[in-house]
N, CA, C and O atoms as CSV, one atom per row, in Angstrom:
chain,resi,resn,atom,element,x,y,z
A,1,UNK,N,N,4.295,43.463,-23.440
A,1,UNK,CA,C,4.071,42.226,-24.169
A,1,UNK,C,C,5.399,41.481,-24.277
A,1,UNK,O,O,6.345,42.239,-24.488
A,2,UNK,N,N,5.637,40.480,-24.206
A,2,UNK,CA,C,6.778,39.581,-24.093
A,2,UNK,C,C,6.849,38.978,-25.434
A,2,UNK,O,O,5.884,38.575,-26.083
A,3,UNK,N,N,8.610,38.946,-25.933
A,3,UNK,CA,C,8.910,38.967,-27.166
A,3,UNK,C,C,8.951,37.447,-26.824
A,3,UNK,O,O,8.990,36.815,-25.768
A,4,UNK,N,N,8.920,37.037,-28.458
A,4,UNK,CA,C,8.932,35.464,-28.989
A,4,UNK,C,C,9.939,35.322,-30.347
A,4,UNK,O,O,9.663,35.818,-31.440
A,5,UNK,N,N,10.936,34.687,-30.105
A,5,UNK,CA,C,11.536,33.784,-31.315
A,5,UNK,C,C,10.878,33.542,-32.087
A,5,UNK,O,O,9.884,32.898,-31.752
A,6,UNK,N,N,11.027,33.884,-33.453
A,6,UNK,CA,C,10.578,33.174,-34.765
A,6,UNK,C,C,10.934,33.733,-36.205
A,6,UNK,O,O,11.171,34.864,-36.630
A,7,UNK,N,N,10.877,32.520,-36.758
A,7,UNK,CA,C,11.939,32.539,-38.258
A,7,UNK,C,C,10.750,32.761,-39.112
A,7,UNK,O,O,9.598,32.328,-39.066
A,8,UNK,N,N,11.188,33.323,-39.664
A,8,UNK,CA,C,9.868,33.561,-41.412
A,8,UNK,C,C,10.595,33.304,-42.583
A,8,UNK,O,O,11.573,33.907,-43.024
A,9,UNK,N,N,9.790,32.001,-43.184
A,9,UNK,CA,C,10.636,31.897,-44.205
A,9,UNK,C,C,9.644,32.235,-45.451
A,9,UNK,O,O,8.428,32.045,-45.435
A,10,UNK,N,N,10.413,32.786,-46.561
A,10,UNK,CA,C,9.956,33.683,-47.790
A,10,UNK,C,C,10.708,33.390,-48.524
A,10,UNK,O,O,11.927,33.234,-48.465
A,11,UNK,N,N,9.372,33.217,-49.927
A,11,UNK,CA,C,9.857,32.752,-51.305
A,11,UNK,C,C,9.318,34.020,-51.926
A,11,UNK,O,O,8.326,34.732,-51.771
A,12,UNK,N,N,10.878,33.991,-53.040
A,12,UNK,CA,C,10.481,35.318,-53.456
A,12,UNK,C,C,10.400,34.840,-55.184
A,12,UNK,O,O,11.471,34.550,-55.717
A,13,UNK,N,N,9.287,34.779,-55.905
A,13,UNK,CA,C,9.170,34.335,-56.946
A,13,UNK,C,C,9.125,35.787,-58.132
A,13,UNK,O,O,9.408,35.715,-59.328
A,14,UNK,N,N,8.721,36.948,-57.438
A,14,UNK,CA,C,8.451,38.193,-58.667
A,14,UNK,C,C,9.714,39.367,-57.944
A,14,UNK,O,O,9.615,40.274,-57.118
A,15,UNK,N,N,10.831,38.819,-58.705
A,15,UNK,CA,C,11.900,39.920,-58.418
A,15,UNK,C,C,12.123,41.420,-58.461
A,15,UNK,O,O,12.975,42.280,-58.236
A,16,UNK,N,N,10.638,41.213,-58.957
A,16,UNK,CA,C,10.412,43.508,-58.619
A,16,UNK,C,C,9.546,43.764,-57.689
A,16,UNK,O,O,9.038,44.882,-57.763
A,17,UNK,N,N,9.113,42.905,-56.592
A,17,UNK,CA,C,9.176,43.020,-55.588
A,17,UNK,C,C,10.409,42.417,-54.368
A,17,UNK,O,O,10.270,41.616,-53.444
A,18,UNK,N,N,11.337,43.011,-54.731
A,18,UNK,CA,C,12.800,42.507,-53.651
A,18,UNK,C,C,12.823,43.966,-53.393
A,18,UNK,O,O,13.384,44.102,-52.306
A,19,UNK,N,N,12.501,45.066,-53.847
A,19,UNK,CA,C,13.380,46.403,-53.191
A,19,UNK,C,C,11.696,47.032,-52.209
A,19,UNK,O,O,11.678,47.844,-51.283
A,20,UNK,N,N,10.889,46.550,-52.628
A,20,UNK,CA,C,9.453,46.662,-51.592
A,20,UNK,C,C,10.120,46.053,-50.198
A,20,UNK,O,O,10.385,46.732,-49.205
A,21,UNK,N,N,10.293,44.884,-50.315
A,21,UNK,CA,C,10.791,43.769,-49.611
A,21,UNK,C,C,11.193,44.396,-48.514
A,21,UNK,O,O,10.559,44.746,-47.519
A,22,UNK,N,N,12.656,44.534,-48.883
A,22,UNK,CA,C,13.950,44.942,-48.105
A,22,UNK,C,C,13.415,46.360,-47.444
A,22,UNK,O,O,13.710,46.526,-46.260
A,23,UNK,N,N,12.815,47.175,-47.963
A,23,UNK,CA,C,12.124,48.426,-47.195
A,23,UNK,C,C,11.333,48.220,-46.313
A,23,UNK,O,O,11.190,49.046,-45.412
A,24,UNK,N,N,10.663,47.125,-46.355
A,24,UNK,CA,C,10.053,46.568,-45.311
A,24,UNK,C,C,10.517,45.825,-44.323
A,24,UNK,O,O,9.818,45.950,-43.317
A,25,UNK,N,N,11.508,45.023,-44.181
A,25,UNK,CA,C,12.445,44.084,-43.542
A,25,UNK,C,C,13.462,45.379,-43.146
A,25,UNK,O,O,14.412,45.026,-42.448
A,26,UNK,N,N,13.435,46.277,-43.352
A,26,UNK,CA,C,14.632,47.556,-42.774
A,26,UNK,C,C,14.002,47.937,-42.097
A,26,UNK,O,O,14.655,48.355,-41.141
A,27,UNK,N,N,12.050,48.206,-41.864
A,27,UNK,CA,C,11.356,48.947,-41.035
A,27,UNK,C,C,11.351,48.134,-39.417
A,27,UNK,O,O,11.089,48.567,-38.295
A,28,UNK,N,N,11.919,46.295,-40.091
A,28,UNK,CA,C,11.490,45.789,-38.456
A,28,UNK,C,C,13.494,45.746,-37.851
A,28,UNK,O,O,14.008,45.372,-36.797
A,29,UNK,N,N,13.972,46.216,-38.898
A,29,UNK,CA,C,15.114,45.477,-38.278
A,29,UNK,C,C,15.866,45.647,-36.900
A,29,UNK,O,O,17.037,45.323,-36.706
A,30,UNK,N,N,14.998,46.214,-35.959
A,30,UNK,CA,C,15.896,46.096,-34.694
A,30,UNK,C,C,15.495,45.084,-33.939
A,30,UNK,O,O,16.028,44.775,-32.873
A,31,UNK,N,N,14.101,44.260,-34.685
A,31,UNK,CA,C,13.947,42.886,-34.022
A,31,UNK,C,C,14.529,41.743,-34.875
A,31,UNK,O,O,14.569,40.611,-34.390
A,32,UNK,N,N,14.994,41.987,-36.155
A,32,UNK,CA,C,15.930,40.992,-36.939
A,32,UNK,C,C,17.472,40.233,-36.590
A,32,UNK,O,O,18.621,40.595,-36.840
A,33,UNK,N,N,16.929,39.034,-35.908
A,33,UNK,CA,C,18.740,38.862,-35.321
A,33,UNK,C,C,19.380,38.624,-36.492
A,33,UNK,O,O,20.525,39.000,-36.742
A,34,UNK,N,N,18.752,38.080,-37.134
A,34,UNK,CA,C,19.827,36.853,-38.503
A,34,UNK,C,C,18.973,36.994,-39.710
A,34,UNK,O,O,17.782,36.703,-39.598
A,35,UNK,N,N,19.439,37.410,-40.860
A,35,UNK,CA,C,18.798,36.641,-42.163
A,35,UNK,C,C,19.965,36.021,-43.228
A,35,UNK,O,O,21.145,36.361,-43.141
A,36,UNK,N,N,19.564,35.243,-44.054
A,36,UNK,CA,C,19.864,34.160,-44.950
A,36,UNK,C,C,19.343,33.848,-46.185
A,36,UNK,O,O,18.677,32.824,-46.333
A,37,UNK,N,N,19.538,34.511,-46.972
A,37,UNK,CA,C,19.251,34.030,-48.640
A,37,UNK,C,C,20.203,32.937,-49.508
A,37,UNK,O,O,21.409,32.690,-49.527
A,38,UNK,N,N,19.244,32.514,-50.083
A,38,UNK,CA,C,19.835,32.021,-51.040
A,38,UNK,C,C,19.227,31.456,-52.394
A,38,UNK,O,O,18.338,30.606,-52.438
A,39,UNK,N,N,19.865,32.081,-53.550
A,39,UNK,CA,C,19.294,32.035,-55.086
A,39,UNK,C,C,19.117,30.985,-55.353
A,39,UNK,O,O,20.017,30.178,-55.120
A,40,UNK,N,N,17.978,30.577,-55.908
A,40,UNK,CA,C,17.693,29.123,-56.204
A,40,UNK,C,C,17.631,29.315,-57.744
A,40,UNK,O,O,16.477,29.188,-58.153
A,41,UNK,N,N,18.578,29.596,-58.758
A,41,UNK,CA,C,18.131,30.265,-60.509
A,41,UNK,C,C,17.855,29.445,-60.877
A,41,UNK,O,O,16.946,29.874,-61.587
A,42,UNK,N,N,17.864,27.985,-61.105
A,42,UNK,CA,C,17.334,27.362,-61.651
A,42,UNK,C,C,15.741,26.545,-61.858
A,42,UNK,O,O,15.282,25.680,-62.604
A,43,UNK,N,N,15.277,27.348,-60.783
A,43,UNK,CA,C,13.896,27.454,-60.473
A,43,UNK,C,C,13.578,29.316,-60.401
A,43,UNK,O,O,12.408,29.570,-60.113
A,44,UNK,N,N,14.237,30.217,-60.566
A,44,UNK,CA,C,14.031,31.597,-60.787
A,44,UNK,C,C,13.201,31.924,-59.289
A,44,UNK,O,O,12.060,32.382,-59.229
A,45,UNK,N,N,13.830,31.668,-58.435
A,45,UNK,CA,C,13.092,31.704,-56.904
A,45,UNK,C,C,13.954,32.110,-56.342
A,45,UNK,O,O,14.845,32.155,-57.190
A,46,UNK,N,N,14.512,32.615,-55.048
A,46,UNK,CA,C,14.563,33.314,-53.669
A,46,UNK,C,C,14.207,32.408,-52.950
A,46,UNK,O,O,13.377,31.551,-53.252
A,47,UNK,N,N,14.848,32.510,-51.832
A,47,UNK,CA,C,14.810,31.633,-50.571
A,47,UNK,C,C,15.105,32.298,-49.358
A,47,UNK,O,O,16.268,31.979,-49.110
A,48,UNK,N,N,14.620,33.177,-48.312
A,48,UNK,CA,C,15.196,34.027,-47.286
A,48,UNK,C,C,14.747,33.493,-46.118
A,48,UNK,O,O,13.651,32.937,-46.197
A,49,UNK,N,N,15.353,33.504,-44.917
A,49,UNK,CA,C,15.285,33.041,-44.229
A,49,UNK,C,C,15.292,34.560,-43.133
A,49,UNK,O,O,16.144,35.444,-43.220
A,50,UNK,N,N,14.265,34.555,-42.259
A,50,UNK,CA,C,14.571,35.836,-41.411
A,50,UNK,C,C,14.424,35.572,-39.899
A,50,UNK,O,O,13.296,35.563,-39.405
A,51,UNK,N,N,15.545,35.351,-39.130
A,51,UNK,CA,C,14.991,35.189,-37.012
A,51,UNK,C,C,14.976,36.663,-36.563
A,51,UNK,O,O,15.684,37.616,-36.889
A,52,UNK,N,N,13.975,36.545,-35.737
A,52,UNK,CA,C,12.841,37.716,-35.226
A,52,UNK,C,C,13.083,37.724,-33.637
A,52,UNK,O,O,12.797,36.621,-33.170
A,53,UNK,N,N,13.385,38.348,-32.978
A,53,UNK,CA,C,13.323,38.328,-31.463
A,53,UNK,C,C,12.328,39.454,-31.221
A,53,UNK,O,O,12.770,40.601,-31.289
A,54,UNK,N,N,10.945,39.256,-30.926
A,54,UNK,CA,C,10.091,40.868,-31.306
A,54,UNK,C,C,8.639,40.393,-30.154
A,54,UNK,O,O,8.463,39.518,-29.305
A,55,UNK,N,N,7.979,41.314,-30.616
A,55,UNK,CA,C,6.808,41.079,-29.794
A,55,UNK,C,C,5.901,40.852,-30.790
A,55,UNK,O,O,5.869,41.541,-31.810
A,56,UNK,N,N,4.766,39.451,-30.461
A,56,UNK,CA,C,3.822,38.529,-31.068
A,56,UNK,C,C,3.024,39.365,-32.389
A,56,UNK,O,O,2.588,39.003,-33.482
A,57,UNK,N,N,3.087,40.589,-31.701
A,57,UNK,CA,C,2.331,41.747,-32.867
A,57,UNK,C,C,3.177,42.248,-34.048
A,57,UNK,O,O,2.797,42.674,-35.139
A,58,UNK,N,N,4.337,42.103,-33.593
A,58,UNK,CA,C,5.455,42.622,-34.562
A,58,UNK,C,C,5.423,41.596,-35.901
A,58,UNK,O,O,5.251,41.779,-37.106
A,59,UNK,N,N,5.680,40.413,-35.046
A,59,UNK,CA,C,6.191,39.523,-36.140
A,59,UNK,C,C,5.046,39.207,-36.974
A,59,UNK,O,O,5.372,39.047,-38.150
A,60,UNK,N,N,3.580,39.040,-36.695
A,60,UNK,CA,C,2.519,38.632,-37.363
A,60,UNK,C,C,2.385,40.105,-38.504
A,60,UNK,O,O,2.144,39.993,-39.706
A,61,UNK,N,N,2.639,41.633,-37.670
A,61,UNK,CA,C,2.931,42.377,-38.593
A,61,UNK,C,C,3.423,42.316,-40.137
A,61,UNK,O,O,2.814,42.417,-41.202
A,62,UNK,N,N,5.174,42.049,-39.709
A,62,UNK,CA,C,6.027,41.955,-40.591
A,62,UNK,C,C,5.489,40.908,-41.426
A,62,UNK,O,O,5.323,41.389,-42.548
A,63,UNK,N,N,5.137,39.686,-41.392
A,63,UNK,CA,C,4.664,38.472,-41.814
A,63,UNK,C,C,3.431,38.665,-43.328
A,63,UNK,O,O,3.164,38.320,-44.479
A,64,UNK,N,N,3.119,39.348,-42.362
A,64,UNK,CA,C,1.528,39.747,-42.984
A,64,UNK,C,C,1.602,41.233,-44.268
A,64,UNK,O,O,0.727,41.574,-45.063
A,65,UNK,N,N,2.582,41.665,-44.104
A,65,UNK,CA,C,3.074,42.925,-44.820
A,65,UNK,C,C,4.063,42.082,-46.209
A,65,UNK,O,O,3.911,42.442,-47.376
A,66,UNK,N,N,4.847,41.174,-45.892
A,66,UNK,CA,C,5.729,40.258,-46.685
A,66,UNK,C,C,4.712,39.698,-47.627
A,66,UNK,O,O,4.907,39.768,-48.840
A,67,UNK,N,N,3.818,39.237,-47.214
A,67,UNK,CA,C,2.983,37.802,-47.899
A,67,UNK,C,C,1.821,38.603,-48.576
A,67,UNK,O,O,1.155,37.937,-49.369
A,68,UNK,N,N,1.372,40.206,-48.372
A,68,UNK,CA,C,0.474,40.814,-49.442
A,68,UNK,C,C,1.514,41.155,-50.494
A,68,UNK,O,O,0.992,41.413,-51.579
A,69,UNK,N,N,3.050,41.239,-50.476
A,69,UNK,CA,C,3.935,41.585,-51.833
A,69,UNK,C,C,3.606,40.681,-52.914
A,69,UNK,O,O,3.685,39.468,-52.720
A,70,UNK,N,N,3.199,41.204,-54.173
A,70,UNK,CA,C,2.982,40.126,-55.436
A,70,UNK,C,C,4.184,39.390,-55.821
A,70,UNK,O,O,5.269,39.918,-56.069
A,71,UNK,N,N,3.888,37.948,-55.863
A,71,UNK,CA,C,4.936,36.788,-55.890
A,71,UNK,C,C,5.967,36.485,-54.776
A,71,UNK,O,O,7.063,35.968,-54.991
A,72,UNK,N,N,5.411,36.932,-53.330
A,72,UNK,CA,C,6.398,36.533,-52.395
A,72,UNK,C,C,4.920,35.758,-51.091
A,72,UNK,O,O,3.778,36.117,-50.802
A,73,UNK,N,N,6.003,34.373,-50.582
A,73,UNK,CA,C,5.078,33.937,-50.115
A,73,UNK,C,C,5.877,33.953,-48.923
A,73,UNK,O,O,7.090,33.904,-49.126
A,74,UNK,N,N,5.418,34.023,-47.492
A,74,UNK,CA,C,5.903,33.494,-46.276
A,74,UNK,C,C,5.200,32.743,-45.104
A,74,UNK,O,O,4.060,32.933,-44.682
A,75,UNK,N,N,6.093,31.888,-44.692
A,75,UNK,CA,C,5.280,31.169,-43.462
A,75,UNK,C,C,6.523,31.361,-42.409
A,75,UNK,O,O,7.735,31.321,-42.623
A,76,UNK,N,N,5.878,31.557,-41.334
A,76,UNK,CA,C,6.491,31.986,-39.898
A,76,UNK,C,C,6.136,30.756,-38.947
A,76,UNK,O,O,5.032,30.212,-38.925
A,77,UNK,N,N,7.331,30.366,-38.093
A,77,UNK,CA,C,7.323,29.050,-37.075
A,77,UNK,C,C,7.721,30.060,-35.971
A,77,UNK,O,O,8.576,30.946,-35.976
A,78,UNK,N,N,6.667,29.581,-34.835
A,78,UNK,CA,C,7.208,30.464,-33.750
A,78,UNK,C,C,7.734,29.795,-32.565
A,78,UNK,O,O,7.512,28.598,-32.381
A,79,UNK,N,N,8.365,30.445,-31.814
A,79,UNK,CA,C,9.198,29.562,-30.308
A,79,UNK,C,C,7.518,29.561,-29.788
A,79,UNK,O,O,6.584,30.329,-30.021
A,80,UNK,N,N,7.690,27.861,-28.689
A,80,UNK,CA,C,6.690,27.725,-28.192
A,80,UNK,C,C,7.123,28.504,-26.991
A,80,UNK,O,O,8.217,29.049,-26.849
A,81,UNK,N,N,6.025,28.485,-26.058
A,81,UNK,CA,C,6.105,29.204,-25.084
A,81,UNK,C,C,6.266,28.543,-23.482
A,81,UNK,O,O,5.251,27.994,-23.054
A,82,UNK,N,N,6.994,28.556,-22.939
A,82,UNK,CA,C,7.222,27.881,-21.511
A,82,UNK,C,C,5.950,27.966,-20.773
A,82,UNK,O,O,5.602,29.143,-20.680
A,83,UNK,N,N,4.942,26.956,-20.087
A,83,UNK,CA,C,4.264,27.261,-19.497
A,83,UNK,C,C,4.853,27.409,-17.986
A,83,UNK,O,O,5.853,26.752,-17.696
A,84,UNK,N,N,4.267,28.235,-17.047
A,84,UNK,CA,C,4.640,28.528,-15.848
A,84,UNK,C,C,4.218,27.258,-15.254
A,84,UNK,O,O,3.343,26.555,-15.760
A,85,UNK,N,N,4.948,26.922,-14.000
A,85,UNK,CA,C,5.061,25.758,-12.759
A,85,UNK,C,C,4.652,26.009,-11.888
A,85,UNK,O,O,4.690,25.225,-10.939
């Protein structure tokens, strides 16, 4: 299966789910190129940013494992795909 680029971005609104989180984001991390947080306290929110170099199953995986955690939401943008010539 041929891997695809894509960023998942996650709001993390219930901070006792961050150590669920990260156990989960450690299970994909050999397809994790880059992540990026940043505390938003004055709205009591999380902001993470995660790029994925993985295969289509992986990332809808990880995605889908993130977004059943209580108070964390994510949406994933994926690289389009080159059509052949």
């Amino acid at each position: 299966m041929d891997n695809r680029v894509a960023l998942i971005g996650i709001m993390v609104e219930n901070p006792d789910s961050i150590e669920t989180m990260n156990r989960i984001l450690h299970e994909y991390g050999q397809y994790i190129i880059g992540r990026m947080g940043l505390p938003y306290r004055e709205r009591g929110l999380s902001i993470i940013s995660i790029v994925l170099d993985a295969p289509m199953n992986q990332i809808s995986s990880l995605s889908g494992k993130l977004g059943m955690l209580d108070g964390i939401s994510t949406k994933t943008i994926y690289q389009s795909l080159k059509k052949e010539t």
